[in-house]
SEFIZA-3560 file (N, C-alpha, C; in Angstrom, 3 decimals):
REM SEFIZA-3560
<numar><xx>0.849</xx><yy>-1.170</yy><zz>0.000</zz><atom>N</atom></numar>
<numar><xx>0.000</xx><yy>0.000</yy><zz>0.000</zz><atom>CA</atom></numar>
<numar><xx>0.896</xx><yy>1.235</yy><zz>0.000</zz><atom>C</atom></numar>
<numar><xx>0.499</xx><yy>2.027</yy><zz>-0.716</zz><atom>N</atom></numar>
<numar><xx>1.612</xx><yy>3.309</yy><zz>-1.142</zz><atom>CA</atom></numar>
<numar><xx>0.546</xx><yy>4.282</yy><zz>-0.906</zz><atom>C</atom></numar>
<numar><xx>1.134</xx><yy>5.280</yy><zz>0.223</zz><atom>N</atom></numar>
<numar><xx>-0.037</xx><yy>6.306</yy><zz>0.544</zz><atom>CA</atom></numar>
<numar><xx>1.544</xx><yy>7.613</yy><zz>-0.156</zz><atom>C</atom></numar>
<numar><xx>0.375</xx><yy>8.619</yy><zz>-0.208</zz><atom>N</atom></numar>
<numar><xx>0.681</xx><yy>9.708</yy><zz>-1.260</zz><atom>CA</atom></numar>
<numar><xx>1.308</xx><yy>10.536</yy><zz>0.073</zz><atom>C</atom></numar>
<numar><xx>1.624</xx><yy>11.816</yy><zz>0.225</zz><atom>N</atom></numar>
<numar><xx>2.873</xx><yy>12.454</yy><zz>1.255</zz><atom>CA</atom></numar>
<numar><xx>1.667</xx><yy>12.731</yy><zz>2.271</zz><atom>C</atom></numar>
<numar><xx>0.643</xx><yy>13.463</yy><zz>1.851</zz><atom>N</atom></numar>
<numar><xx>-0.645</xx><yy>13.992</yy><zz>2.683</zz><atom>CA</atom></numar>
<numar><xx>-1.507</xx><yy>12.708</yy><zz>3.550</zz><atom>C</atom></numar>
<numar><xx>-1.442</xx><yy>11.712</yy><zz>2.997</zz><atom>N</atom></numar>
<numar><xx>-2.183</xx><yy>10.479</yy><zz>3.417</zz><atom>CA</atom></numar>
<numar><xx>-1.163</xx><yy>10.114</yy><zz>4.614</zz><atom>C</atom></numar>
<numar><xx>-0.110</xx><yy>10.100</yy><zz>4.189</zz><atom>N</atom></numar>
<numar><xx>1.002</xx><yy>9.454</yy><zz>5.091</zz><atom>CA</atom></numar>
<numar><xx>1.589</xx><yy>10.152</yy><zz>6.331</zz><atom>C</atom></numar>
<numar><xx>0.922</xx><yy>11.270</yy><zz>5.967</zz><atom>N</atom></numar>
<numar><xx>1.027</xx><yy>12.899</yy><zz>7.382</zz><atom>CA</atom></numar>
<numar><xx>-0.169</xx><yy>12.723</yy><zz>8.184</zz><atom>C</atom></numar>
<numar><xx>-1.302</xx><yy>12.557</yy><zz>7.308</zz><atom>N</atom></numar>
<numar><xx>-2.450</xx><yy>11.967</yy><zz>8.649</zz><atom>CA</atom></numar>
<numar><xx>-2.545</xx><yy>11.100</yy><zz>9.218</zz><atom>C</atom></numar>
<numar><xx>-1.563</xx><yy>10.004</yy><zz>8.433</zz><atom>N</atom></numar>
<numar><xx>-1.677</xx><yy>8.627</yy><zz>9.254</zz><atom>CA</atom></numar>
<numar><xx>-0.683</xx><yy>9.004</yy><zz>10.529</zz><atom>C</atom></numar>
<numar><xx>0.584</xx><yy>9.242</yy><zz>10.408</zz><atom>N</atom></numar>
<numar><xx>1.230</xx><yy>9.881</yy><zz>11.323</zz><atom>CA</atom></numar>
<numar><xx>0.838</xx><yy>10.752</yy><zz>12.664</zz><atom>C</atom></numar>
<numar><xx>0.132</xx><yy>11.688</yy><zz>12.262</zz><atom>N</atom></numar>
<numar><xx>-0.575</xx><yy>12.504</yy><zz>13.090</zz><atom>CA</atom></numar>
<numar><xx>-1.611</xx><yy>11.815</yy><zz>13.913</zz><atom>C</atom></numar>
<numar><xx>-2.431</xx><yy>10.991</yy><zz>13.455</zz><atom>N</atom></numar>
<numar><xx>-3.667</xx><yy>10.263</yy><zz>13.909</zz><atom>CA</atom></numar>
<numar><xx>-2.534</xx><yy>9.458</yy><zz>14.798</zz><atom>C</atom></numar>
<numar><xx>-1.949</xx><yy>8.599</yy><zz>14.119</zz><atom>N</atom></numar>
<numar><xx>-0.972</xx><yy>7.686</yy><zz>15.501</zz><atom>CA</atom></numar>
<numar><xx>-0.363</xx><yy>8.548</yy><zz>16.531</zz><atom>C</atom></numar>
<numar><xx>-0.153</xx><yy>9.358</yy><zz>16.179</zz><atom>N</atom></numar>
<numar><xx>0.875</xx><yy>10.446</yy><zz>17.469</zz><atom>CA</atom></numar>
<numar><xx>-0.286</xx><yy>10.627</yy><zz>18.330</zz><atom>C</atom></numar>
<numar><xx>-1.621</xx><yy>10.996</yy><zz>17.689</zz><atom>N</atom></numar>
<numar><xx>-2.369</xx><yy>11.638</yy><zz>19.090</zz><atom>CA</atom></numar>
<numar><xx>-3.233</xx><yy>10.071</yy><zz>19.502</zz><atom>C</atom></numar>
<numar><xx>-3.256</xx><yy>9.135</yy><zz>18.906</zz><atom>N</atom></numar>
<numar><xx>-4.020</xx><yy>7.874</yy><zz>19.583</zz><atom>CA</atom></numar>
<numar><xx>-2.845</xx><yy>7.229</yy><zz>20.874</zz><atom>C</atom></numar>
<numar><xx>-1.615</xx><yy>7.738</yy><zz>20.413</zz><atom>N</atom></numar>
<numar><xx>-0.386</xx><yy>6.908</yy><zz>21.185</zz><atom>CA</atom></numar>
<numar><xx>-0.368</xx><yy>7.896</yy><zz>22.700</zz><atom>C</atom></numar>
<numar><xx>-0.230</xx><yy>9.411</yy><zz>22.351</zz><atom>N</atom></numar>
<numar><xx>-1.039</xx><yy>10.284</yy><zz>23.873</zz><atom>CA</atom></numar>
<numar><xx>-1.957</xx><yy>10.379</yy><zz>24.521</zz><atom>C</atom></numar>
<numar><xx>-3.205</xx><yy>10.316</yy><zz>23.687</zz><atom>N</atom></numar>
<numar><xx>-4.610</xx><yy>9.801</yy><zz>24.393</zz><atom>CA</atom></numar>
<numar><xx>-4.024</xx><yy>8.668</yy><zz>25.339</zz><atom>C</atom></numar>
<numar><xx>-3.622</xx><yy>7.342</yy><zz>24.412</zz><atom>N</atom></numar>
<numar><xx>-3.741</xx><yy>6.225</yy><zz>25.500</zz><atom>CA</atom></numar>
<numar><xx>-2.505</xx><yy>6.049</yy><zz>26.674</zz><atom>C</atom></numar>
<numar><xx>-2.031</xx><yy>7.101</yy><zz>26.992</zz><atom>N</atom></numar>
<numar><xx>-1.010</xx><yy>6.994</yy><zz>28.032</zz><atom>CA</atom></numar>
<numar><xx>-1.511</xx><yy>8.453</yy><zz>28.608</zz><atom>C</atom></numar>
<numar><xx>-2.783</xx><yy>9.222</yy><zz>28.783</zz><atom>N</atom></numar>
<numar><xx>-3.359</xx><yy>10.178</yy><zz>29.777</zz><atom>CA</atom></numar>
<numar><xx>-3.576</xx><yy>9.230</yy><zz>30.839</zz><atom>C</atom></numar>
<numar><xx>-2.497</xx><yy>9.804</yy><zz>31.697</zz><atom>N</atom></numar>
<numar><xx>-2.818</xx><yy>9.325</yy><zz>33.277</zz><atom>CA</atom></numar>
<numar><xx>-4.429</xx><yy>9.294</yy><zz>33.909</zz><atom>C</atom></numar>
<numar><xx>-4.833</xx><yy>10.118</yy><zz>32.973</zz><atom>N</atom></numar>
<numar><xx>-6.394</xx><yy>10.585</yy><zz>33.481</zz><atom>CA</atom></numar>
<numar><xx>-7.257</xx><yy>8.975</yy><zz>33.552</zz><atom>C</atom></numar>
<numar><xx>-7.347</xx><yy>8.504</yy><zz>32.562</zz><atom>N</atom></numar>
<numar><xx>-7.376</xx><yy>7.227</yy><zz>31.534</zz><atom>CA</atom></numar>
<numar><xx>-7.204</xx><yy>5.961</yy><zz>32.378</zz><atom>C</atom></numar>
<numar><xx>-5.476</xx><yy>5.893</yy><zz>32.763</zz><atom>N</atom></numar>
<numar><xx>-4.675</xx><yy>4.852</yy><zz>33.165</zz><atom>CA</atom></numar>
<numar><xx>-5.216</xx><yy>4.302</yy><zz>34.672</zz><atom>C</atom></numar>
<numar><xx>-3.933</xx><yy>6.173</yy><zz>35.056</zz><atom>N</atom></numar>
<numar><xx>-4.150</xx><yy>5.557</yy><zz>36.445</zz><atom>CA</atom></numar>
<numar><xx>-5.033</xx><yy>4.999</yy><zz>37.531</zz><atom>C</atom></numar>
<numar><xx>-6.850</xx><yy>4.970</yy><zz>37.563</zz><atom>N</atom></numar>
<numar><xx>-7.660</xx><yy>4.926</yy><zz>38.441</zz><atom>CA</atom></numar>
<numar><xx>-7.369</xx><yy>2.858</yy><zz>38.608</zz><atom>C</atom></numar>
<numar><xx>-7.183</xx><yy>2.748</yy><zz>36.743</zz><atom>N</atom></numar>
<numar><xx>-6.991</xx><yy>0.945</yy><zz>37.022</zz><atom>CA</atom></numar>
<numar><xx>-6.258</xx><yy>0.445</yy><zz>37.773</zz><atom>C</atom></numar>
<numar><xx>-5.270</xx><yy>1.074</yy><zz>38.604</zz><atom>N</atom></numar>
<numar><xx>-4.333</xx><yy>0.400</yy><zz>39.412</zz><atom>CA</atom></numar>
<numar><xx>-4.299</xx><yy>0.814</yy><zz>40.417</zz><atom>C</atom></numar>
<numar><xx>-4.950</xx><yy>1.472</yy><zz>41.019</zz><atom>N</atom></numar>
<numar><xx>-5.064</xx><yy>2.322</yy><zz>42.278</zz><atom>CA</atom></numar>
<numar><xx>-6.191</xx><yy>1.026</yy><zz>43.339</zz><atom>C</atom></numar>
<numar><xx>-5.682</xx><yy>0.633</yy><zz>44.608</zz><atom>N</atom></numar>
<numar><xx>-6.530</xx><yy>0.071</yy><zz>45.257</zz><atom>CA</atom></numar>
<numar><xx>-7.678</xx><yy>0.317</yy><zz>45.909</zz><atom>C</atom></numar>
<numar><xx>-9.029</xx><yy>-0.017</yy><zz>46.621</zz><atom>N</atom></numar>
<numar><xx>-9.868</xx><yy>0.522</yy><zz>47.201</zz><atom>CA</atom></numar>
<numar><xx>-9.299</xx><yy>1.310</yy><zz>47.894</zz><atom>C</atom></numar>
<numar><xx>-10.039</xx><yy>2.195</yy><zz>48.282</zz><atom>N</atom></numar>
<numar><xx>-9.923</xx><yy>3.619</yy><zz>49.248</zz><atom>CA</atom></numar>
<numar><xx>-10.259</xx><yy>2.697</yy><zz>50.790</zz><atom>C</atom></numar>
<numar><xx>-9.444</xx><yy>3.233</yy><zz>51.788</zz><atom>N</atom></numar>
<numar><xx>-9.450</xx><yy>2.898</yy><zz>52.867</zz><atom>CA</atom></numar>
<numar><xx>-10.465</xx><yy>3.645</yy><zz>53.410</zz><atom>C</atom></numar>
<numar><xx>-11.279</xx><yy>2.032</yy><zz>54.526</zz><atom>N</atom></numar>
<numar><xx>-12.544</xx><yy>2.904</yy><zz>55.464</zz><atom>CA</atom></numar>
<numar><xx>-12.383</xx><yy>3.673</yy><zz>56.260</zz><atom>C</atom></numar>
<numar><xx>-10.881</xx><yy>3.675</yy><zz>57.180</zz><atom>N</atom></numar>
<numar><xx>-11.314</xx><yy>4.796</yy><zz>57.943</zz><atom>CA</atom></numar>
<numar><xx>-9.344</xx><yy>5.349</yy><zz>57.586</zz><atom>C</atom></numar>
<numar><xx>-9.286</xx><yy>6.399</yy><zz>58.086</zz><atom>N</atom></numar>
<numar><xx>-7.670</xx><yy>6.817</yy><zz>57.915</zz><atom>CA</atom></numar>
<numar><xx>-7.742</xx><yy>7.904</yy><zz>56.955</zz><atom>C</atom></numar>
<numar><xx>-6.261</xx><yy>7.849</yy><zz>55.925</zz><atom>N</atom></numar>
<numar><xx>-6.564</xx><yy>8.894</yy><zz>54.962</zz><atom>CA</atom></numar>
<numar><xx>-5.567</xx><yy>8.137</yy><zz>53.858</zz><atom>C</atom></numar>
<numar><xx>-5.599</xx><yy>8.571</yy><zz>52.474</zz><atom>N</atom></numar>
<numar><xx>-4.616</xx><yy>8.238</yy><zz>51.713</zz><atom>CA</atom></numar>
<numar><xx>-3.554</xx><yy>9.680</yy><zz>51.169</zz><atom>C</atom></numar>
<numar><xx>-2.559</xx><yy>8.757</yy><zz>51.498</zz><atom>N</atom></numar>
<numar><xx>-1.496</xx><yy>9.544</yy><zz>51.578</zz><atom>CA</atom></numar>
<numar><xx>-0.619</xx><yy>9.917</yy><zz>50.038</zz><atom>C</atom></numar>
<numar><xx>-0.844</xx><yy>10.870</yy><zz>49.301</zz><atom>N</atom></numar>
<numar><xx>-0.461</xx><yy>10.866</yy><zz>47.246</zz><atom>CA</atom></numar>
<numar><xx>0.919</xx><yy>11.429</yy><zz>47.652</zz><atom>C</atom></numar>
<numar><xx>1.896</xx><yy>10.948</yy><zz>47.365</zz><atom>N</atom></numar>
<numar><xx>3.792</xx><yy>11.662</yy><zz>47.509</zz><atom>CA</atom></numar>
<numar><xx>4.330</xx><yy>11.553</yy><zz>45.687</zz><atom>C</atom></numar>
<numar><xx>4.376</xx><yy>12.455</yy><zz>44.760</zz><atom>N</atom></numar>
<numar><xx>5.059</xx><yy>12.118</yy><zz>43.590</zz><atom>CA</atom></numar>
<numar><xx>5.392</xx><yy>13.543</yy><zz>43.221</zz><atom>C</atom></numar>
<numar><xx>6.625</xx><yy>13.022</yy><zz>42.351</zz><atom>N</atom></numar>
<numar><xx>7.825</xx><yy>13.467</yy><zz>41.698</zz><atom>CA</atom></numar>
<numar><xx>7.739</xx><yy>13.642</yy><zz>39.985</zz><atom>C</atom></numar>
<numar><xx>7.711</xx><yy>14.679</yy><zz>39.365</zz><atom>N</atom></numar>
<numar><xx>8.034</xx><yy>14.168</yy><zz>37.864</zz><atom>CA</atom></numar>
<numar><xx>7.380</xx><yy>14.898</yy><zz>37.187</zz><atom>C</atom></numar>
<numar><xx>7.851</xx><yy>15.138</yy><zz>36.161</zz><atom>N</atom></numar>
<numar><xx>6.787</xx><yy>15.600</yy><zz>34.737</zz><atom>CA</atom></numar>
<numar><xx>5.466</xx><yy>15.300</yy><zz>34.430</zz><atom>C</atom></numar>
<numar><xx>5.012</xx><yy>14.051</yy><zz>35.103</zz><atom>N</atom></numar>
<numar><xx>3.532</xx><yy>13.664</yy><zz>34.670</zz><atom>CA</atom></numar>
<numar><xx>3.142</xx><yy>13.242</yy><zz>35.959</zz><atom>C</atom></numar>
<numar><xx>3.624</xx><yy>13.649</yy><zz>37.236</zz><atom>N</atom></numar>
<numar><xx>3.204</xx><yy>14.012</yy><zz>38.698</zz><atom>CA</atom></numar>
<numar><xx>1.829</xx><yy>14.554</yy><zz>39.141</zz><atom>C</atom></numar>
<numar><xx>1.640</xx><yy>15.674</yy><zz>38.321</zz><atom>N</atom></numar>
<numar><xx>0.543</xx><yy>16.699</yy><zz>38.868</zz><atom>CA</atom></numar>
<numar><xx>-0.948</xx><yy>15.878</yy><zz>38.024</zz><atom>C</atom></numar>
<numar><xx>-0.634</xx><yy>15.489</yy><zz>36.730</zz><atom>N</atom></numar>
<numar><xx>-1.674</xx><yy>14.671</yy><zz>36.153</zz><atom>CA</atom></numar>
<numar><xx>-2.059</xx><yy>13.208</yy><zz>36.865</zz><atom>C</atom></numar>
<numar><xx>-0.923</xx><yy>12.670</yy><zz>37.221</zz><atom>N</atom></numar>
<numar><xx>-1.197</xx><yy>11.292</yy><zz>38.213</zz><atom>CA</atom></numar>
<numar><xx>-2.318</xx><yy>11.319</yy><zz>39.554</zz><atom>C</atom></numar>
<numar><xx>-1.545</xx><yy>12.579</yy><zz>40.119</zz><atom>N</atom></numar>
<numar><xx>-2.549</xx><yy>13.075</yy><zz>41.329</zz><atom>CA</atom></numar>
<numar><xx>-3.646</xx><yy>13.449</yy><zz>41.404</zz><atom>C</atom></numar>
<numar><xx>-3.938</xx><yy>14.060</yy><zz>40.036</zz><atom>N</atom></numar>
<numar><xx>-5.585</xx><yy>14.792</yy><zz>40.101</zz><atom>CA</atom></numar>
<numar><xx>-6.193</xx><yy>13.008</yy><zz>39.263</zz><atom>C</atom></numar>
<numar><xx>-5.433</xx><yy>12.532</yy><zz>38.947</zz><atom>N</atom></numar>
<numar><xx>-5.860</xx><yy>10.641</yy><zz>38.977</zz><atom>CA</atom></numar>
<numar><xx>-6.627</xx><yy>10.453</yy><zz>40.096</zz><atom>C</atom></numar>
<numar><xx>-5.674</xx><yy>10.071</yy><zz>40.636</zz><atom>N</atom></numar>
<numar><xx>-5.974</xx><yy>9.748</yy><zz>42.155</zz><atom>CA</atom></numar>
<numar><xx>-7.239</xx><yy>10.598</yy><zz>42.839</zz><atom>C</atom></numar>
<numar><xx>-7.128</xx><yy>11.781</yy><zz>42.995</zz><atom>N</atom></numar>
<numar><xx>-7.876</xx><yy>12.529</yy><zz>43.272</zz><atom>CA</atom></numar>
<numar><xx>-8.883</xx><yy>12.353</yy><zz>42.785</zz><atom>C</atom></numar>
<numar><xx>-9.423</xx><yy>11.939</yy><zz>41.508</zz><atom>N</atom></numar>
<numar><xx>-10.974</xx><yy>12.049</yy><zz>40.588</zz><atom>CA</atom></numar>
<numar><xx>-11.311</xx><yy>10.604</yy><zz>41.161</zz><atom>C</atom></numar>
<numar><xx>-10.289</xx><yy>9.666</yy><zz>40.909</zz><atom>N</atom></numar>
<numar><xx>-10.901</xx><yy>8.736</yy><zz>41.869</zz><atom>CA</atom></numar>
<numar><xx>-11.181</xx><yy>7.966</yy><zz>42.611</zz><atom>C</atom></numar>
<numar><xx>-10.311</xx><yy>8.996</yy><zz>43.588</zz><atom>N</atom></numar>
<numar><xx>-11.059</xx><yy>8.664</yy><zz>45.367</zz><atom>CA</atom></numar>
<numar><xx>-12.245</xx><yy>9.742</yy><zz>45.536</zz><atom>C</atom></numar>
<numar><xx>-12.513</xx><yy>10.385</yy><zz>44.704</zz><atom>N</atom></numar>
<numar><xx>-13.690</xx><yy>11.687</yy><zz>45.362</zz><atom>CA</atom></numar>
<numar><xx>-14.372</xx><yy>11.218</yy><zz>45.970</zz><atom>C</atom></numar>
<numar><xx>-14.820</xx><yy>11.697</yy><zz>47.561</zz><atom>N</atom></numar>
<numar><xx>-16.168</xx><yy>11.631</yy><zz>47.860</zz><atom>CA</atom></numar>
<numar><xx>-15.574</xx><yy>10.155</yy><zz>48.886</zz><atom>C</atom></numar>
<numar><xx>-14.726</xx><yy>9.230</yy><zz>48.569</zz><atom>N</atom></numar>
<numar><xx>-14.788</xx><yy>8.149</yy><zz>49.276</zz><atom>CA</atom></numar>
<numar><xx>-13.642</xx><yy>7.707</yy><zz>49.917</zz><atom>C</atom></numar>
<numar><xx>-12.563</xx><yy>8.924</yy><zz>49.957</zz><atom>N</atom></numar>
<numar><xx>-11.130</xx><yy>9.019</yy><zz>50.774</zz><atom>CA</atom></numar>
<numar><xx>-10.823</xx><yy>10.560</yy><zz>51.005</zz><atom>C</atom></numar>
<numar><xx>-10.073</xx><yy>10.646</yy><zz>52.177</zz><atom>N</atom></numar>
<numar><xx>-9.238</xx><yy>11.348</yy><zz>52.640</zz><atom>CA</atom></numar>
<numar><xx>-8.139</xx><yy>11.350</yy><zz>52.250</zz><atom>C</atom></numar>
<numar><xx>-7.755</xx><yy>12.403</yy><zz>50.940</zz><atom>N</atom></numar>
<numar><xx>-6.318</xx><yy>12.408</yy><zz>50.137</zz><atom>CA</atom></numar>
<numar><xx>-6.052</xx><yy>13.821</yy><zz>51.022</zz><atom>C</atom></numar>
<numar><xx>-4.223</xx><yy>13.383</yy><zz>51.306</zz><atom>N</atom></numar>
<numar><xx>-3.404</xx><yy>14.402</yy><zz>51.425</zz><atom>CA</atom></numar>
<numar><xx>-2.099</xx><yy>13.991</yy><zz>50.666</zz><atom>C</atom></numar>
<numar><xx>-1.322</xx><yy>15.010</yy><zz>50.762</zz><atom>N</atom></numar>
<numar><xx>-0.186</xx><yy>14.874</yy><zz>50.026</zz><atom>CA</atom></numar>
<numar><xx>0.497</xx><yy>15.643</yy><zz>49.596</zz><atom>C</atom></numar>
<numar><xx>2.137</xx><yy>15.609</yy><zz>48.898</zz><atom>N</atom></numar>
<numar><xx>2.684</xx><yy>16.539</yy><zz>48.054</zz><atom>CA</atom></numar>
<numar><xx>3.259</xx><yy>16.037</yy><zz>46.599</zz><atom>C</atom></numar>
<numar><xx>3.156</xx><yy>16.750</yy><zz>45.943</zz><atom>N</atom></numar>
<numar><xx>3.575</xx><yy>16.575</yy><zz>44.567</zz><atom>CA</atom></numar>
<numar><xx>4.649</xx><yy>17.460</yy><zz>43.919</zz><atom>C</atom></numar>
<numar><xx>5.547</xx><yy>17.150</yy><zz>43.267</zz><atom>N</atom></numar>
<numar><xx>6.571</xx><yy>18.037</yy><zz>42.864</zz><atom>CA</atom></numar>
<numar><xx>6.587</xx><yy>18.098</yy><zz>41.432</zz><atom>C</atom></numar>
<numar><xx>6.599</xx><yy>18.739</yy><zz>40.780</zz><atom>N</atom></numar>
<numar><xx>6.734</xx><yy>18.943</yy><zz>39.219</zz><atom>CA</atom></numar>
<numar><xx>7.387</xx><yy>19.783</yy><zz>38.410</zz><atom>C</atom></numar>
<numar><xx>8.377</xx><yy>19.388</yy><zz>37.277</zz><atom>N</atom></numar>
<numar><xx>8.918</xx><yy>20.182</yy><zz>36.588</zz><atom>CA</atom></numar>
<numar><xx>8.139</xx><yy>21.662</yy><zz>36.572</zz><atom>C</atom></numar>
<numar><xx>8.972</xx><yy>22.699</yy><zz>36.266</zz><atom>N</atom></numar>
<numar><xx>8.776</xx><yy>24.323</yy><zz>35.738</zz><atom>CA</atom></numar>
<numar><xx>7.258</xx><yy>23.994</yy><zz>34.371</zz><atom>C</atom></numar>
<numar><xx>6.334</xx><yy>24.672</yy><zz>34.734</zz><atom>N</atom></numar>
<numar><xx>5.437</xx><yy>24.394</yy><zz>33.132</zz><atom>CA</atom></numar>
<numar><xx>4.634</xx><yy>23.345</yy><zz>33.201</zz><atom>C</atom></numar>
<numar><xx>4.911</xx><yy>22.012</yy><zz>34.016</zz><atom>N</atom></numar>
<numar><xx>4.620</xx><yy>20.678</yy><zz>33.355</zz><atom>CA</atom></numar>
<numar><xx>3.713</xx><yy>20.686</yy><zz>34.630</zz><atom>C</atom></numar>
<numar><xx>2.977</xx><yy>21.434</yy><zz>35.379</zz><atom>N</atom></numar>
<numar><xx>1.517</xx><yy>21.350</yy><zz>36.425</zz><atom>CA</atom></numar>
<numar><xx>0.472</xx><yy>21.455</yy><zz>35.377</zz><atom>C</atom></numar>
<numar><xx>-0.543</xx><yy>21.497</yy><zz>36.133</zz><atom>N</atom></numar>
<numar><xx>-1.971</xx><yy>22.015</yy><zz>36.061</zz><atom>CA</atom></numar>
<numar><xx>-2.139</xx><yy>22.859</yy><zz>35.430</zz><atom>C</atom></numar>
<numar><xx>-3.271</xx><yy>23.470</yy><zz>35.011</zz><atom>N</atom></numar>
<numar><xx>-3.725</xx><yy>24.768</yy><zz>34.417</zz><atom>CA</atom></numar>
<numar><xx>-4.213</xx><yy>25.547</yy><zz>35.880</zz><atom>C</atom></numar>
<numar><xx>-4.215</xx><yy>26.565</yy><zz>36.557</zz><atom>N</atom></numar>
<numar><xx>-4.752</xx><yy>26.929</yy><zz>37.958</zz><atom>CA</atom></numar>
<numar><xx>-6.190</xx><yy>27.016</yy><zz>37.680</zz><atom>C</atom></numar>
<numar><xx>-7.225</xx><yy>26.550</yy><zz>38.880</zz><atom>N</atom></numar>
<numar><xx>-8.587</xx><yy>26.629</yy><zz>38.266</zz><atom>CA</atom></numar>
<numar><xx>-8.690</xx><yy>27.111</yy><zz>39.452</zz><atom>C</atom></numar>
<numar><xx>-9.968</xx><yy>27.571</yy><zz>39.169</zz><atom>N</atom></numar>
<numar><xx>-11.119</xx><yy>28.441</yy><zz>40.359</zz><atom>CA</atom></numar>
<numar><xx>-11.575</xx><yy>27.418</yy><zz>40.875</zz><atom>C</atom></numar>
<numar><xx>-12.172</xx><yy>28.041</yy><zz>42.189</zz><atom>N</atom></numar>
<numar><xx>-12.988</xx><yy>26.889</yy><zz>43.248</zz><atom>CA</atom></numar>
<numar><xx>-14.774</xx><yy>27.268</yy><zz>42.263</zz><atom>C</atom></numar>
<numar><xx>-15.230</xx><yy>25.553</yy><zz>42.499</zz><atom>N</atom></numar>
<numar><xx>-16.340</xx><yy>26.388</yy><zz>41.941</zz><atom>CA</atom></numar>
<numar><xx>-17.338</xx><yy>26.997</yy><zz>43.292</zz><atom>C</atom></numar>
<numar><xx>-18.175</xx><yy>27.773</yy><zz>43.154</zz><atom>N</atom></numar>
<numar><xx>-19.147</xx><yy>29.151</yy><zz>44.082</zz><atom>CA</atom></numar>
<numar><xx>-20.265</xx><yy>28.342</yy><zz>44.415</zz><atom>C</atom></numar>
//
């Protein structure tokens, strides 16, 4: 199969963003995370470039059914977007 230069740039492109979609921590991480403990708290400690995305992991989901504390460290740039509390 012989794709033409334009065919062969979308195929490219389409794989680049199916290969980032499927490694969003958002995605990943909740599958490996164990039940939330009944009574106590869970404790989130990480390091790294894809740190701050792991945690708000964790965070989306334990909502509502753990006590998360913790610290997170992250490259210059490579956090969050800052959001408002919502009112």
């Amino acid at each position: 199969m012989k794709l033409d230069r334009a065919a062969a740039r979308a195929l490219l492109l389409e794989s680049y963003a199916a290969a980032v979609a499927a490694a969003d921590p958002l995605k990943i991480v909740a599958g490996f995370l164990p039940p939330p403990h009944a009574a106590g708290r869970t404790l989130v400690v990480g390091a790294g470039k894809a740190a701050a995305s792991m945690a708000l992991a964790v965070e989306r989901a334990y909502a509502g059914r753990a006590r998360i504390e913790g610290l997170v460290v992250t490259r210059y740039a490579h956090g969050l977007p800052d959001q408002s509390h919502p009112t």
